[in-house]
N, C-alpha and C positions, 0 to 999 in steps of 0.2 A: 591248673586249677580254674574251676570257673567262676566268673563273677557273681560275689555274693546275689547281687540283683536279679542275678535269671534262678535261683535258688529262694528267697526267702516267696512263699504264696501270696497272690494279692487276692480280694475280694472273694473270686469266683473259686478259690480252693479252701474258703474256711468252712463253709458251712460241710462241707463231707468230713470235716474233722471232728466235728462236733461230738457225735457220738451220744450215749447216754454220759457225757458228763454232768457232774456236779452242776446247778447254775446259783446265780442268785439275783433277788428280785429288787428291784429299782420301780419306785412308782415313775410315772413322766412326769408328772407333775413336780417331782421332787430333780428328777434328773435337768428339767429349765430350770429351777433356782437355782442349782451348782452350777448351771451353766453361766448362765447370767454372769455368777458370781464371778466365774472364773474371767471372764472377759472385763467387768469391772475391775479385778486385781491387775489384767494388764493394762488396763486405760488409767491406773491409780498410780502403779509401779514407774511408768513411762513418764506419767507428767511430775512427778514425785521428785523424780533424778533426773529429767531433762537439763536444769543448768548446772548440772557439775560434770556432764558426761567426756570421759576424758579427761578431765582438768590433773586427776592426779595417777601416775602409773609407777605403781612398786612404793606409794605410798596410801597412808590410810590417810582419806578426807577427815581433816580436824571438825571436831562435833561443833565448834562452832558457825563452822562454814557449811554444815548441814541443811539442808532444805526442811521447812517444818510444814507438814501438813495442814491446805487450809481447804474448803469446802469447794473454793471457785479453783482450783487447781484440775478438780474433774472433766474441763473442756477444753483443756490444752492440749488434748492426745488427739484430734480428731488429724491433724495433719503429722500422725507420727509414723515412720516405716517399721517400724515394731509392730501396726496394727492393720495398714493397707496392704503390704507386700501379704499377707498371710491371706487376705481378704480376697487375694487375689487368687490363691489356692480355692478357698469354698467357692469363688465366681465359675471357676471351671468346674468343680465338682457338681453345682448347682445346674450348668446350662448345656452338660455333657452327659452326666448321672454318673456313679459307682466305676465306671469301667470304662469310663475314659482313657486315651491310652496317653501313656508317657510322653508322645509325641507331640499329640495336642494342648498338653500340658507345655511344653516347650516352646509352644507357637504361641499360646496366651499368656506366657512369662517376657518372650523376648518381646512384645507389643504392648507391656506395658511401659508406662509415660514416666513415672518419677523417677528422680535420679536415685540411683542405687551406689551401693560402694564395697570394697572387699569382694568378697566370694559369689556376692550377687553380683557384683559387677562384670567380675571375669567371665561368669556364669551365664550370663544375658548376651555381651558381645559374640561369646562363641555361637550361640544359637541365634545370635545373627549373621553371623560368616556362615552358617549351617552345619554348625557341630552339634547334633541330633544327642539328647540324651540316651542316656545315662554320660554320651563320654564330655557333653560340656561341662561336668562337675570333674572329671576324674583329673589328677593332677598332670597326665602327659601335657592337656591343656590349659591348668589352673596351677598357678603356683600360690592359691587362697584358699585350698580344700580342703584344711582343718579350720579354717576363720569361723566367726561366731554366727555364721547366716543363719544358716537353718535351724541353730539353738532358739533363738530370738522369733524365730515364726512355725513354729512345730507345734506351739500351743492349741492351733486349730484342732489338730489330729487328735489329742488325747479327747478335748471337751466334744468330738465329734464318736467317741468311741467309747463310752464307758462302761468301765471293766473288761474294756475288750483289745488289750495289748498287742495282740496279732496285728489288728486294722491298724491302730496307729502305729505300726512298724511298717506293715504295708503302704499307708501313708508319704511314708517318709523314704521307701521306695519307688513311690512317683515322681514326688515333687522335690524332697531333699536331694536327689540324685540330681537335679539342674544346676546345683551350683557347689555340692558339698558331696567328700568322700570319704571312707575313712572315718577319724575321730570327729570328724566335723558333721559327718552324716547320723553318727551316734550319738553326738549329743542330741540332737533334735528328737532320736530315736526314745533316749532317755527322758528327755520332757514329755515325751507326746505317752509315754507308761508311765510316769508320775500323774499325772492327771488324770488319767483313765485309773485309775486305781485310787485317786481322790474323792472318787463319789461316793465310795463306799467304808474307806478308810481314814477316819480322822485325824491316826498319831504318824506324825512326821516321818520318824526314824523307819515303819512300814513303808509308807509312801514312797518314801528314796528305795528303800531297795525292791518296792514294783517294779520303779524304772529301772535298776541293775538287772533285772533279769531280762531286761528287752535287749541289752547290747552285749558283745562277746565277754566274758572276763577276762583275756586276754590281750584285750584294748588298753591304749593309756587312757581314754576316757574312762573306764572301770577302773584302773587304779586311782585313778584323782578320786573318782568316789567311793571307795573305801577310805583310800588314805583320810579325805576330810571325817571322813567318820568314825577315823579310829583316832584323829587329831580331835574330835569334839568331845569323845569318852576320856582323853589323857587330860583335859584342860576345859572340863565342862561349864566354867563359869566363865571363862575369859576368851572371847572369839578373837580379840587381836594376835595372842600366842598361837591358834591354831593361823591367823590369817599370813602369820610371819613365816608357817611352814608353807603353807601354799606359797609367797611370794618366793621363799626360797627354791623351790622344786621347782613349781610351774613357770615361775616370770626367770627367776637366775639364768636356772639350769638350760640351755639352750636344746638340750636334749627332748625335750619336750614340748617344743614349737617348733620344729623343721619346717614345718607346710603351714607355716602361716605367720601374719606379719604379729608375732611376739605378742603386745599387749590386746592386739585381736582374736586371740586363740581362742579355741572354745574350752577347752580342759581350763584355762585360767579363769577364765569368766564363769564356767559353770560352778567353779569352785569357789566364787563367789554367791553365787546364786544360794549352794547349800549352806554357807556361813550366815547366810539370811534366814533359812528355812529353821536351821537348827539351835541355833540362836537367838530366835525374833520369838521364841515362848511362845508359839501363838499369837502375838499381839502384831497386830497388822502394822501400824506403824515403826515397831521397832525391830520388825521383819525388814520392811523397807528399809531402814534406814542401816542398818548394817552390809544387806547386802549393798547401799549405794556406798559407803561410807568404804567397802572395800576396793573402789576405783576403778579402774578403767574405762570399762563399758558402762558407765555408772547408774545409765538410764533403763539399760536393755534388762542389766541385772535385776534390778529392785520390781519390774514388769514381771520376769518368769516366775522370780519368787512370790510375788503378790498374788500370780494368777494363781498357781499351785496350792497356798494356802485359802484364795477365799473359794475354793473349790470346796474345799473340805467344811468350811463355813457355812456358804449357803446364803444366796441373795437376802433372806428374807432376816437373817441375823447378824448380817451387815450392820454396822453401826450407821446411821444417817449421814454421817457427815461424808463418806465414800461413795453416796449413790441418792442423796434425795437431790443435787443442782445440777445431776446430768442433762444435757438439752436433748431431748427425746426425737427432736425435729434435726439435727446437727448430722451430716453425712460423713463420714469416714474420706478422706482427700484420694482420688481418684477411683473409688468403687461407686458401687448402686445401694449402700447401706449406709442407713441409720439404725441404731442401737437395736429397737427394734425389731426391723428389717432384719437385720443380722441376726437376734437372736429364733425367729422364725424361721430363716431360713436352714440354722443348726439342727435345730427340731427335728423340721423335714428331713435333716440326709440322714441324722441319726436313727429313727427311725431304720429306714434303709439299711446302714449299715450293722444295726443290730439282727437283722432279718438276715442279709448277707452273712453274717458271723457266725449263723447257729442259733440266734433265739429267735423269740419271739415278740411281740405285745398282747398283754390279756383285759380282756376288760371284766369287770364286775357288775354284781348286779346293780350299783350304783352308779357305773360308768364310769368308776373310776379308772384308767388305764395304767398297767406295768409292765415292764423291761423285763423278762425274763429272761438273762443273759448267761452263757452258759461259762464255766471257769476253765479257760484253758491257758496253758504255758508256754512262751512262745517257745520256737524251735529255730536256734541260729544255728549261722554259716561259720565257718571261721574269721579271726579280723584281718580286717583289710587296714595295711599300714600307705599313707597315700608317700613315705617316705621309700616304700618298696611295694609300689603299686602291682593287680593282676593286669592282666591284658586287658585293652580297649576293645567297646564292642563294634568297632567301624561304624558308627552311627551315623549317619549323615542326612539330613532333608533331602528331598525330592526337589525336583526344580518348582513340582506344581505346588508343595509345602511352600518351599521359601517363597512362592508369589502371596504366601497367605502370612508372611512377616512385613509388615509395614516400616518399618525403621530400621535404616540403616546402620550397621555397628558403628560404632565411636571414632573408630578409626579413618574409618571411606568420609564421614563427618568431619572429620579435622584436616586432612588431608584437600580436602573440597575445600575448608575455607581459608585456608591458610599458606597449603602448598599445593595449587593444584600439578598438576603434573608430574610431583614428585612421588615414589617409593617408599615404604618405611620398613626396614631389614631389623632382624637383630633387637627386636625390643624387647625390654625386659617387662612384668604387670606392675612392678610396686611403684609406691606413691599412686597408687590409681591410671597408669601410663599403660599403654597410649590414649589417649583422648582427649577431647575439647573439652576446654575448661571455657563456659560463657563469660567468665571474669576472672583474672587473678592480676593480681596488683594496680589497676587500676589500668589493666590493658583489656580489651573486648576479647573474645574470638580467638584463647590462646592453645597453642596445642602441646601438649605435655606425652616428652619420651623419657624413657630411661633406659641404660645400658643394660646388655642381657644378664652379663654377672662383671665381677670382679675385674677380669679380662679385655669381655669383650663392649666395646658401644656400640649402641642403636642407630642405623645410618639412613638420612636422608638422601635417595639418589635420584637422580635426573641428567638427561644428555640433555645439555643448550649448546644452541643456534645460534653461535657469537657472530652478528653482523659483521661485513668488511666495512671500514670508512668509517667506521663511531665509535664513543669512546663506551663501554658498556660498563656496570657496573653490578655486582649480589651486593645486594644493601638483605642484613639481616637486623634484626630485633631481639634478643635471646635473654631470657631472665632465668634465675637458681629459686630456689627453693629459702626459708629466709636462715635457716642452722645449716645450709648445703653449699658446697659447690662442683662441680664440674671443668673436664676440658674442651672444648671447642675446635675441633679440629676441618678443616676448610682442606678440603683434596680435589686437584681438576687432572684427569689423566693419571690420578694414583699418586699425586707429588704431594705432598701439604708446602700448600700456599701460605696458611696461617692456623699458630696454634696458640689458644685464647685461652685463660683460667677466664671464667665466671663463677663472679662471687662476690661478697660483701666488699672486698677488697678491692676489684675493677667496676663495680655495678655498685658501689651503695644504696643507689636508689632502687635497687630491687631491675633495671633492665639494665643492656649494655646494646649500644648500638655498632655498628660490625662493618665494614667494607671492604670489598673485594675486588680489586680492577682484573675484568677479564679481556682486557683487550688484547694484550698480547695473543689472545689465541682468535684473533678476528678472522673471519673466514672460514673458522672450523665448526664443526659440533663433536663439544668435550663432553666427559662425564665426569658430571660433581657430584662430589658425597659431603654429607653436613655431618659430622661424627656427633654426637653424644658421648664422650668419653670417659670412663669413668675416673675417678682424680681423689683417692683417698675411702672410698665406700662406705660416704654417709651422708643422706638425701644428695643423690644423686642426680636427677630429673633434671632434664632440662625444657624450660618453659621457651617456647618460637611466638609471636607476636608477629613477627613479621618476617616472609624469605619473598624475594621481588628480586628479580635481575630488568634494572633499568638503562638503556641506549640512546645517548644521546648525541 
C-alpha cells in the first residue's frame, strides 16, 4: 500500500480540481478579523492554562484551583511553543512560497533553537542524524507519533486556508509529517479543517464535523470524535460525565495510546479540546476553562479551543478584556513576528493559497476585496495505524542538505559533553532520552538514557587504554529519575564487575557516586559497557553527570 503522503494532492493539484464547483464568498477584510481572532484565542488559551499544565492526569482540575481570566494575562504567550514552533511553519512558507518542499521544510525544523519535547523532539533529532521527512515522524523512527505535536501547532493551516480543507490537509502533509503519524498527524489534520470551516460557520457541532471529514473515519482519532459527541448529546448539561467517558476510553484503556506516551496522546487531549468547544456555550471563558479544567495538556488544550471558537467570533466582537492589553510591539520568542507582523504575513500567503486552491479575489467598485473560494470535499487515503505502520520512504538528506543543518542532534551533544569517546546502543525515546539535559538536579551537563524496552538496556561503550604501573579508576556520577529507579550494570570484557540499583533508596539525594578499579586489566585495552538497565518498568532513565576513567 502506499504511503498515504505520496497520495493526498498538495498545492499544485488543487486548483485542476476545482471545476465549476459551488464556491462561497468571504470578504478579506472580514477573513483578517477571523483571523486575527483566531490567533488571539491561541495566545488567550496558552496563557489562560499555562500554570496548571500537567498538574492533573485522569483527574479534573478542581474549579477552585482554576485560573481566572485577567486582562494582563494576554503577554504571557509571547515565549510559548504552542505559538513559535508553528510560527516556524509560516517562516518557511513565507521565505520559500507555496511549494516549498518537504525537505526544506525539515531543514528549517531541525535548525530551529528552542527546546522541544515529545514527538517534536524525536521528530527534530532524526532530521538531525538525516532522517529526511516524511520518515522522521513515521514510527519505525519515533516511538512519539501519536503525541499531541502537531495537534497543538496545526492551527496555522486552517487560519491560513479558509474554507479550503484540502490546503490544510495538505498542510499538514508537509509539515505534520516531521514529527507526527498516524492518529497524531490527524489530529492536526482535524484542527487545521475546524478552522477553515470557522470562518464561515458559527455553530460548533458543524465546525467539528468540518474537521471529521478531513481525517479517515476509520481512525481512532475519528472515533474519539464522535464518541465525544455522542457523549455530549447523552449528557448535554454535564461535561464531567462525558469527561469520565473520555478518561475511561482514552487515558484507561491502553488500547488507545500504543504510540504515545499516554497522558501526551493526541485523541485524549483533542478530546479535551472538544469538551471545551461543546460545552463552553460560546462563551470564551468557560470554553477555556473546561477544556483546561479537563487536564493534562492543560495549556495546549484550552489554546486549540480558543483559537477555533474566536475564529467563528471575529476580532472585532472580541470582548476587550482578550485583546485591547496585547503589546503590539512584543515578538513571538525565536521568530521575526510581532502580532502584527504575523498577522500580515497570514494575509499574504493566504491570498496565495486561495488562488492555489481554485478561487479567486474580486474587487468591487468600491474596492472592497473578496475570497471567492470554491467548496470542495476533501479526498482521503485509508488510515494509517502508527501501531501497524506502511513502509518508510527511505528518506534521507544529501550530504550537501545536512551541511545546511546547523545543530547537532542531542545525542553527538551529550555524548561530546559527558562521554566523549563513548557509544550509545540500545536507547530507548521515553522520558525525553537520549539527550542532554543543561540541568537536572542540581548537576550541569547531564545526559539522560533509557532502556529500549522491558528487556533490553541502553549501553554505554568504549574500549580503554588501562595503563601498566598505575592504579586506574571509572569514577561515575549516575542519577534516577525522582518516582524511578534503575540497574547499573558495570561490564569490562563481557564480565559484570558491578551491579548497582539506583534509586531513592541508594541516591537519596537524587545522585549516586560509583567506582570502579580497573587496574587489574593494566596493560590491556578492554571493552566497557555502562548498562542502563531496566529494573521494574517505571521511569526508567538513567541520568550520567559524570563517566571519567582516572590513573594515578
Amino acid at each position: 500500500m502506499r504511503a498515504r503522503w505520496l497520495i493526498v494532492p498538495l498545492f499544485a493539484a488543487l486548483a485542476a480540481s476545482a471545476g465549476a464547483q459551488a464556491v462561497r464568498r468571504l470578504l478579506v477584510s472580514e477573513y483578517r478579523d477571523k483571523m486575527m481572532a483566531g490567533w488571539i484565542g491561541q495566545i488567550a488559551g496558552v496563557s489562560f492554562g499555562a500554570p496548571t499544565e500537567f498538574r492533573k492526569s485522569g483527574e479534573i482540575i478542581p474549579e477552585a484551583e482554576t485560573p481566572k481570566w485577567s486582562e494582563d494575562m494576554i503577554n504571557s504567550a509571547f515565549g510559548q511553543d504552542d505559538l513559535y514552533v508553528e510560527m516556524t511553519f509560516v517562516r518557511t512558507l513565507e521565505l520559500y512560497g507555496l511549494d516549498v518542499s518537504i525537505r526544506q521544510a525539515g531543514i528549517d525544523f531541525a535548525n530551529s533553537e528552542y527546546g522541544v519535547w515529545c514527538a517534536n523532539r524525536a521528530g527534530r533529532e532524526n532530521l538531525r542524524r538525516g532522517i529526511a521527512p516524511p520518515d522522521s515522524g513515521h514510527p519505525q523512527f519515533s516511538r512519539n507519533s501519536d503525541d499531541i505535536d502537531y495537534q497543538i501547532e496545526a492551527d496555522y493551516s486552517g487560519l491560513l486556508s479558509p474554507g479550503l480543507p484540502k490546503s490544510a490537509i495538505a498542510l499538514g502533509e508537509k509539515f505534520g509529517r516531521m514529527m507526527n503519524y498516524g492518529d497524531g498527524l490527524y489530529a492536526g489534520q482535524f484542527m487545521g479543517g475546524m478552522y477553515a470551516e470557522a470562518f464561515f460557520e458559527p455553530n460548533i457541532e458543524a465546525v467539528i464535523q468540518a474537521g471529521l471529514k478531513c481525517i479517515p473515519a476509520e481512525s481512532q482519532y475519528a472515533e474519539m470524535v464522535r464518541d465525544v459527541c455522542r457523549w455530549h448529546i447523552e449528557n448535554p448539561q454535564d461535561w464531567e460525565k462525558a469527561w469520565a467517558e473520555v478518561n475511561a476510553k482514552y487515558f484507561r484503556n491502553a488500547d488507545y495510546h500504543r504510540y504515545s506516551g499516554g497522558g501526551i496522546d493526541a485523541k485524549l487531549n483533542g478530546a479535551c479540546v472538544l469538551l471545551g468547544l461543546l460545552y463552553g456555550d460560546g462563551d470564551p471563558e468557560k470554553t477555556m476553562a473546561i477544556a483546561c479544567r479537563s487536564g493534562w495538556d492543560s495549556d495546549c488544550n484550552p489554546s486549540s479551543a480558543a483559537g477555533v471558537l474566536f475564529t467563528t467570533i471575529g476580532y472585532a466582537k472580541l470582548p476587550d478584556r482578550f485583546k485591547s492589553k496585547l503589546r503590539q510591539d512584543g515578538v513571538f520568542s525565536y521568530t521575526a513576528y510581532s502580532f502584527p507582523k504575523l498577522v500580515e504575513v497570514c494575509e499574504k500567503l493566504t491570498r496565495q493559497i486561495v488562488v492555489q486552491g481554485g478561487g479567486r479575489v474580486e474587487t468591487d467598485a468600491n474596492g472592497a476585496e473578496t475570497f471567492v473560494i470554491p467548496t470542495l470535499e476533501p479526498k482521503l487515503g485509508p488510515a494509517e495505524r502508527s501501531w501497524e505502520p506502511g513502509p518508510i520512504a527511505n528518506s534521507r538528506f544529501t550530504p550537501d542538505e545536512m551541511k545546511l543543518i546547523r545543530f547537532p542532534d542531542e545525542l553527538t551533544r551529550g555524548l561530546k559533553a559527558v562521554a566523549p569517546g563513548w557509544t550509545l546502543s540500545d536507547c530507548g525515546q521515553d522520558m525525553g532520552a537520549p539527550a542532554l539535559l543543561g540541568e537536572f538536579s542540581g548537576k550541569k551537563n547531564v545526559l539522560i538514557t533509557h532502556p529500549l524496552n522491558r528487556d533490553t538496556g541502553s549501553v554505554l561503550s568504549r574500549d580503554i587504554e588501562v595503563p601498566a604501573g598505575k592504579k586506574t579508576t571509572l569514577r561515575l556520577t549516575v542519577g534516577h529519575f525522582p518516582q524511578g529507579d534503575w540497574l547499573l550494570r558495570v561490564k569490562v570484557e563481557g564480565k559484570v564487575l558491578l551491579e548497582q540499583a539506583v534509586g531513592k533508596d541508594t541516591a537519596p539525594e537524587g545522585w549516586l557516586d560509583v567506582n570502579v578499579d580497573l587496574t587489574p586489566y593494566a596493560g590491556k585495552t578492554v571493552p566497557v559497557e555502562l548498562v542502563n538497565q531496566p529494573n521494574g518498568w517505571a521511569w526508567e532513565a538513567a541520568y550520567w553527570a559524570k563517566i571519567a576513567v582516572e590513573s594515578e
